[in-house]
C-alpha positions in Angstrom: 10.3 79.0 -111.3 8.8 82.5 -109.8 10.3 85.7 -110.8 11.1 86.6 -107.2 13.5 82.7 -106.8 17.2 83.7 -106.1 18.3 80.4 -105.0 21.0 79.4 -102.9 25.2 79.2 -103.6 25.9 78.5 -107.3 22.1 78.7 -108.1 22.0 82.3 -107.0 25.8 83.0 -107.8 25.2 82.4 -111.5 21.4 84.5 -111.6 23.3 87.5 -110.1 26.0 87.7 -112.4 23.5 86.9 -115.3 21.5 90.3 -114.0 24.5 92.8 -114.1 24.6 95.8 -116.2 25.3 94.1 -119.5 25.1 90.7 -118.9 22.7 88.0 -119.7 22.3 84.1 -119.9 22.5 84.5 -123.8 26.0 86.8 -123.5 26.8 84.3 -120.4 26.5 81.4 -122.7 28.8 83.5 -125.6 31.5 84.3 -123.5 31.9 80.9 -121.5 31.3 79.1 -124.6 28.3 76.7 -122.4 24.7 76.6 -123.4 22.3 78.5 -122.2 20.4 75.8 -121.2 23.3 74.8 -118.8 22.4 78.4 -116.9 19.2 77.9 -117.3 19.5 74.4 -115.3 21.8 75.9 -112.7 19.1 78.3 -112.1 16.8 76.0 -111.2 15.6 75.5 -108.0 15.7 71.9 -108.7 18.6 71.7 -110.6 20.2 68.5 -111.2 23.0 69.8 -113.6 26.6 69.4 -112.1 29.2 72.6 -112.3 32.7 71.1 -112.2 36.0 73.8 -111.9 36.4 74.6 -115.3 32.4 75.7 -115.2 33.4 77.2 -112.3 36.8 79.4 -113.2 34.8 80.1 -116.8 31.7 81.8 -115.4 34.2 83.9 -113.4 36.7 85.0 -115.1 33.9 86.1 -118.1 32.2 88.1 -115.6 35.4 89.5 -114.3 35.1 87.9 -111.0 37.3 86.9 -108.4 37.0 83.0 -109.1 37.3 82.3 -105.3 33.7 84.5 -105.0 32.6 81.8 -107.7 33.9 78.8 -105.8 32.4 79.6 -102.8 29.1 80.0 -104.3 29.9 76.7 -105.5 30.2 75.2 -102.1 27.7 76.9 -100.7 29.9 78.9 -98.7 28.6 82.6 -97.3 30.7 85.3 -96.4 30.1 88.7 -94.7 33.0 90.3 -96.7 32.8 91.8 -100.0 32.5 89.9 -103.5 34.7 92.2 -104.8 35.9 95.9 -104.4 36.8 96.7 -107.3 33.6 95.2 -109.1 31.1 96.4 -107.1 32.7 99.8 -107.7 32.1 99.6 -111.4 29.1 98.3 -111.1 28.0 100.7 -108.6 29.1 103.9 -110.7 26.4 105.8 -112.5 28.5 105.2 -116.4 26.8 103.7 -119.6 27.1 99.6 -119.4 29.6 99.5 -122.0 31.7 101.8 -120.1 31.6 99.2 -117.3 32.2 96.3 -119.3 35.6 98.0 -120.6 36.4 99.2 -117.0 36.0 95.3 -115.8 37.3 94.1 -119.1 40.7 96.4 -117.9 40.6 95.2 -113.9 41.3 91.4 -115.5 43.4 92.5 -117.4 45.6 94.2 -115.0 44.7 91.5 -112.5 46.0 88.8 -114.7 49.5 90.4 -115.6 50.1 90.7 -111.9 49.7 87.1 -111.5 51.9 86.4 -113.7 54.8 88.6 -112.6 54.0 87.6 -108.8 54.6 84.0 -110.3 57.7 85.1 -111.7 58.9 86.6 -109.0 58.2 83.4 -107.1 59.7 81.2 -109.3 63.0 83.9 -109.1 63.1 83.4 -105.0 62.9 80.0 -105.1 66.2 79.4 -107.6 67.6 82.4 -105.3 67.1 79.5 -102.6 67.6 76.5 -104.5 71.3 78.2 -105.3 71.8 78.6 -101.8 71.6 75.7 -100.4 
């Protein structure tokens, strides 16, 4: 495979995330607990090696990705919009890489505590609803 080989969807998807500030196939492999062969396959340009959702959601949410960015890699799906504001952001800013890791490390965080109160809040509206009727 030649140095300059970005591949397509998930191939690409997963060398892009492994080349951000602080990241590699080895920390890749630590977080998502997968081996780092597994990236190493999906890399490929001939890869053979299936990713499945929970490959999927894991890759993202270690990365502190959107997981829908992720699953349309996945599919092979291309978008004009942006991966992700508030990542690129991070990413983008001129701070050490550790800096940015506990910046992204904070976004989930915060991203996943206001999923679970919008599904709270859900859950609330429906018995409002179910009471009504």
């Amino acid at each position: 495979m030649g140095d300059d080989y970005e591949g397509t969807g998930w191939a690409k998807y997963v060398r892009q995330v492994s080349k951000r500030p602080g990241w590699s196939v080895a920390r890749l492999a630590r977080e998502t607990g997968f081996s780092k062969s597994t990236f190493f396959d999906w890399m490929s340009p001939d890869s053979r090696k299936a990713v499945t959702i929970p490959y999927i959601v894991a890759v993202a949410k270690a990365v502190g990705d959107d997981p829908v960015n992720a699953f349309k890699a996945a599919a092979g799906l291309t978008t004009d919009e942006p991966q992700d504001e508030e990542i690129s952001m991070v990413l983008s800013a001129e701070i050490p890489d550790k800096a940015k890791d506990e910046i992204i490390a904070q976004i989930v965080e915060q991203r996943e505590i206001d999923r679970r109160r919008r599904l709270e809040d859900t859950q609330r509206i429906i018995r409002i609803y179910e009471g009504a009727a």
